[in-house]
C-alpha positions as CSV (number, residue, x, y, z in Angstrom):
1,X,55.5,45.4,83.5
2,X,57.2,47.9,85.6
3,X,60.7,47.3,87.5
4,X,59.7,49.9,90.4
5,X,56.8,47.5,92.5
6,X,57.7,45.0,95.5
7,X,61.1,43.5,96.0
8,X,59.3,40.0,94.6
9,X,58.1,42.1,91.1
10,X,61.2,43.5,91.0
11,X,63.4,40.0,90.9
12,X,60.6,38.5,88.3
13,X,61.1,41.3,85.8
14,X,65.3,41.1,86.1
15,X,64.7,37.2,85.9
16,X,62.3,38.1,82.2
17,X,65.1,40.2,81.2
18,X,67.5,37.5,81.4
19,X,64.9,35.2,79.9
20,X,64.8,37.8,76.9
21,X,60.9,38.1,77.9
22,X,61.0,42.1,77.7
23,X,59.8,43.9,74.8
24,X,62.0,45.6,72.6
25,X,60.6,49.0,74.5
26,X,60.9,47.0,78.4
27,X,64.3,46.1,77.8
28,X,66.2,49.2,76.4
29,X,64.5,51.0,79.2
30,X,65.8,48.5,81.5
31,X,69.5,48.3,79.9
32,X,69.6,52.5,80.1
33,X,69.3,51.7,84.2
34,X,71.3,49.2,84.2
35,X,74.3,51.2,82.5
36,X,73.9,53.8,85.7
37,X,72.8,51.7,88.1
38,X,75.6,49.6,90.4
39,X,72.8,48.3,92.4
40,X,70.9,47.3,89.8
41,X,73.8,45.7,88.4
42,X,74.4,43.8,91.0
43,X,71.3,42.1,91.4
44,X,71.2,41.6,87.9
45,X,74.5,39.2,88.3
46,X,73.4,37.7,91.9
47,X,69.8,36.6,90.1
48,X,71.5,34.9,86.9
49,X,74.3,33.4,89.2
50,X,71.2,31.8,91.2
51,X,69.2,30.8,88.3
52,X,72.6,29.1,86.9
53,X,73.3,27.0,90.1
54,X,69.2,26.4,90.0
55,X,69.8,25.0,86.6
56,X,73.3,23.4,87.3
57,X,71.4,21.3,89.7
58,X,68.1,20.0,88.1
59,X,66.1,21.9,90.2
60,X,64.3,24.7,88.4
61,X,62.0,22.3,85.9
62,X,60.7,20.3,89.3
63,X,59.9,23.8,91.3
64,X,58.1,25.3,88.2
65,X,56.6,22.5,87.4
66,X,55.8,22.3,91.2
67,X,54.4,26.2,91.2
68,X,52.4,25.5,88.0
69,X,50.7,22.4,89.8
70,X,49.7,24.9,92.8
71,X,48.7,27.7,90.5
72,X,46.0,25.3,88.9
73,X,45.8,24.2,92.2
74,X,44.2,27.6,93.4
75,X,42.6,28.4,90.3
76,X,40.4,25.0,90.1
77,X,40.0,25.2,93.7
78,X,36.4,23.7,93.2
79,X,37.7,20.9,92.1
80,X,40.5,20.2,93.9
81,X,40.9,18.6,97.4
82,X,42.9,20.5,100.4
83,X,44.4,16.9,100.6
84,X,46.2,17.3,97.5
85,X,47.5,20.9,98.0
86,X,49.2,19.8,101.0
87,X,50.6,17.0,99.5
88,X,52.7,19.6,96.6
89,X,53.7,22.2,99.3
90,X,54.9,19.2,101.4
91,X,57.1,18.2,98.1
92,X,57.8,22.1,97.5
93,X,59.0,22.4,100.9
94,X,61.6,19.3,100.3
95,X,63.0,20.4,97.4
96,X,63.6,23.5,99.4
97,X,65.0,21.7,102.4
98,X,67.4,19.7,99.9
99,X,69.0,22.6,98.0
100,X,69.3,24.7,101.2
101,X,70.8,21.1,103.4
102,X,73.1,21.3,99.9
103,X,74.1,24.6,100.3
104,X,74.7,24.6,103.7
105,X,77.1,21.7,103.3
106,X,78.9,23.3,100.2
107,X,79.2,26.1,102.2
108,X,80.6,24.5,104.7
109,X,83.6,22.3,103.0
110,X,84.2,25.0,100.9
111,X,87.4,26.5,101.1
112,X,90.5,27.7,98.5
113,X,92.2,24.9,98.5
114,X,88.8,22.7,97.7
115,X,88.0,24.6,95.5
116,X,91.2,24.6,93.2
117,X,91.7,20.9,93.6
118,X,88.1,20.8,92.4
119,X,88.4,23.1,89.7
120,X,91.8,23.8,88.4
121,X,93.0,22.5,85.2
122,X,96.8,22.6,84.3
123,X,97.9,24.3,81.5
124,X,98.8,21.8,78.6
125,X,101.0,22.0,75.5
126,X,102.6,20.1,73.1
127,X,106.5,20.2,72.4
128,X,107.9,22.8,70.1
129,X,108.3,21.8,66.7
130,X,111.3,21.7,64.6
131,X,115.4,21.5,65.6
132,X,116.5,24.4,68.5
133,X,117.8,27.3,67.0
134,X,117.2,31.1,66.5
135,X,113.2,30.9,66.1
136,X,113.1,28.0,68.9
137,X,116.8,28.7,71.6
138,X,117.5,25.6,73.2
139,X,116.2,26.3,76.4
140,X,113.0,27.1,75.2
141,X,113.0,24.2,73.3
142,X,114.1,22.4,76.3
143,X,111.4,23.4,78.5
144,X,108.8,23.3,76.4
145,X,109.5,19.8,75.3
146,X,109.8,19.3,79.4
147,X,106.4,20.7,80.2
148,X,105.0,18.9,77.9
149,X,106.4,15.2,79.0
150,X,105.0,16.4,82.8
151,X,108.8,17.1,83.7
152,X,107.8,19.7,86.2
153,X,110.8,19.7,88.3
154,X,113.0,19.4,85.2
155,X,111.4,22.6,83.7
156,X,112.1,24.2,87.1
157,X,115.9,23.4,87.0
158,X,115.8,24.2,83.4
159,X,114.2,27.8,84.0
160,X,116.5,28.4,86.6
161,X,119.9,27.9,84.8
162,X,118.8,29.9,82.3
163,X,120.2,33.2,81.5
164,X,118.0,34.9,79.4
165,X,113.9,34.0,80.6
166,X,112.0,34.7,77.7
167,X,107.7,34.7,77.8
168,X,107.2,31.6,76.9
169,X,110.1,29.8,79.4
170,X,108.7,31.9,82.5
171,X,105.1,31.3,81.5
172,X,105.7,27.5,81.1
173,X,108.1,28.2,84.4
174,X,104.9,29.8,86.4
175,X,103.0,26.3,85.4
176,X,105.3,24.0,86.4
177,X,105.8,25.8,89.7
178,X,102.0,25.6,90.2
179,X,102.0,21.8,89.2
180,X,104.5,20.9,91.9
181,X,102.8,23.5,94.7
182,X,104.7,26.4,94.8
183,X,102.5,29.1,94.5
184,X,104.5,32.1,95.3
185,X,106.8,30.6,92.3
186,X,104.4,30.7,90.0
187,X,103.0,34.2,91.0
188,X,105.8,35.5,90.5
189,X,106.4,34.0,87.0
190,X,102.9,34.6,85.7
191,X,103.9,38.4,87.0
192,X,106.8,38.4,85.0
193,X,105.3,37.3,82.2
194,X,102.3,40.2,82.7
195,X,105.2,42.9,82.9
196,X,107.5,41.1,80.2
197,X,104.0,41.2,77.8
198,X,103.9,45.2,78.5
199,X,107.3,46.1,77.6
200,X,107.2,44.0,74.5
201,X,104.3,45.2,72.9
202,X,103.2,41.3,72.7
203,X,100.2,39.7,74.2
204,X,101.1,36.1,73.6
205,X,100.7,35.1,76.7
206,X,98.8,38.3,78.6
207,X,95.1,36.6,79.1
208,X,96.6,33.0,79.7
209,X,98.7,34.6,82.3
210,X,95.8,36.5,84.3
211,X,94.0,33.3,84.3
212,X,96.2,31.1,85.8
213,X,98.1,34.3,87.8
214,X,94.2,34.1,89.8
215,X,94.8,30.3,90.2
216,X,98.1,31.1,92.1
217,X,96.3,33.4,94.4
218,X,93.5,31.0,95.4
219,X,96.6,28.2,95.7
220,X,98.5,30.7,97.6
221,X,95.0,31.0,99.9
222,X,95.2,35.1,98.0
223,X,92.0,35.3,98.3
224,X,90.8,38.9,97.7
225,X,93.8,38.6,94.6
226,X,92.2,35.8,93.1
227,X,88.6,37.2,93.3
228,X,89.6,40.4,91.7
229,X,91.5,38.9,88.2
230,X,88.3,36.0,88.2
231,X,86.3,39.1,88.3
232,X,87.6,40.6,85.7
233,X,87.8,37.5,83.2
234,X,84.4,36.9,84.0
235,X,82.9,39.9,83.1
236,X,85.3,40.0,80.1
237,X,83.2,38.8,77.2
238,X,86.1,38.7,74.9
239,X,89.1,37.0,77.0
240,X,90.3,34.0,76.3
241,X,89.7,32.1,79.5
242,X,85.7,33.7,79.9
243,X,84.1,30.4,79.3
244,X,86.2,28.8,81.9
245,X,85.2,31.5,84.6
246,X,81.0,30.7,84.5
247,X,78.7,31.0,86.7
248,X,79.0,28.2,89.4
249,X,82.2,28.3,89.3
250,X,81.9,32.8,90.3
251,X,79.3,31.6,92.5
252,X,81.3,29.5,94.8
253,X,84.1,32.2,94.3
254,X,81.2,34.8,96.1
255,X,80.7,31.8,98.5
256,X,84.4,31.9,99.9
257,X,84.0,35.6,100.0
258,X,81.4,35.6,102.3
259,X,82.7,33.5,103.9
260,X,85.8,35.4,105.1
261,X,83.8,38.6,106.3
């Protein structure tokens, strides 16, 4: 199998490289051009983000079960009836029609604002433990104890009238901000807590705060913002919100992008 033929060869052998279908020879060659390779790379992403919303959806089992109906189709041709051809390209071309009506729609309604009300998840926690003092200061305890009864506003007041805003009051600050929709509130906590993190020496909070930083861009209708921490999560194998960015959920992020051009 060589990556070099028709446009059509050429998606088939990324799709058996992301099948692990290559042998062991196929795919280092194939990993060596994809390490130099930002076109490459690209596709690579664009053809498993496909085959993920394929899957997301039901879809890929009924067309290759479709395609391997037609290709014993045109194999036993002697023994199959025109008739019965036209009847699986007529159910081919549905499924089509149905995932492309689907898209169109999606694409459609799709905006920053549907997509975090359809996506988001707040940020939970439970109270601190133990009496306030020096390893939990009463506002911390406060707050915490706040956020985790739902007191939004209360954690706002609370974070305000504080002197000294430590990582975890402006962290659990940037969340309640979010909860009660103000977005450049909480972008500017989640910041803090980024900078905060840095001169510290103390990643605590660092990954939680990029995540939900990129929610307050999309909320904030940042688009390009948003797109480029999600980005990085996502191709982050090793932060802590990486499961949380997948594929449909980058896909429809690409969607909105698009979109805007």
């Amino acid at each position: 199998m060589e990556l070099n033929n028709t446009q059509q060869e050429r998606w088939e052998y990324i799709d058996a490289y992301l099948r692990n279908e290559l042998n062991t020879g196929e795919k280092a060659k194939f990993e060596d051009q994809l390490s130099i390779n930002s076109s490459l790379q690209e596709e690579v992403t664009s053809i498993r983000t496909a085959s993920t919303l394929i899957r997301s959806y039901g879809q890929r089992e009924e067309l290759k079960e479709i395609h391997k109906k037609m290709v014993s189709l045109q194999k036993k041709n002697q023994d199959t009836s025109t008739q019965n051809i036209r009847f699986y390209l007529r159910i081919a071309a549905i499924i089509v029609f149905l995932i492309v009506a689907w898209s169109a729609i999606g694409f459609m309604s799709l905006t920053p604002n549907s997509l975090y009300s359809d996506d988001f998840s707040s940020f939970t926690s439970d109270a601190v433990r133990g009496e306030a003092g020096p390893k939990h200061p009463k506002t911390e305890y406060l707050i915490h104890t706040e956020y985790a009864n739902a007191n939004y506003v209360r954690v706002v007041e609370l974070y305000k009238g504080s002197k000294e805003k430590g990582l975890t009051e402006t962290f659990l600050a940037g969340n309640a901000y979010l909860a009660i929709n103000q977005a450049s509130a909480a972008i500017y906590c989640f910041k803090q807590v980024l900078y905060l993190s840095a001169k510290e020496n103390t990643y605590d909070y660092y990954q939680e705060a990029e995540y939900y930083l990129a929610w307050s861009y999309l909320k904030n209708n940042q688009l390009d913002d948003a797109i480029k921490l999600f980005d990085k999560i996502y191709r982050s194998e090793f932060h802590v919100h990486n499961g949380d960015v997948d594929s449909w959920f980058y896909w429809k992020l690409k969607l909105l992008q698009w979109k805007r051009r």
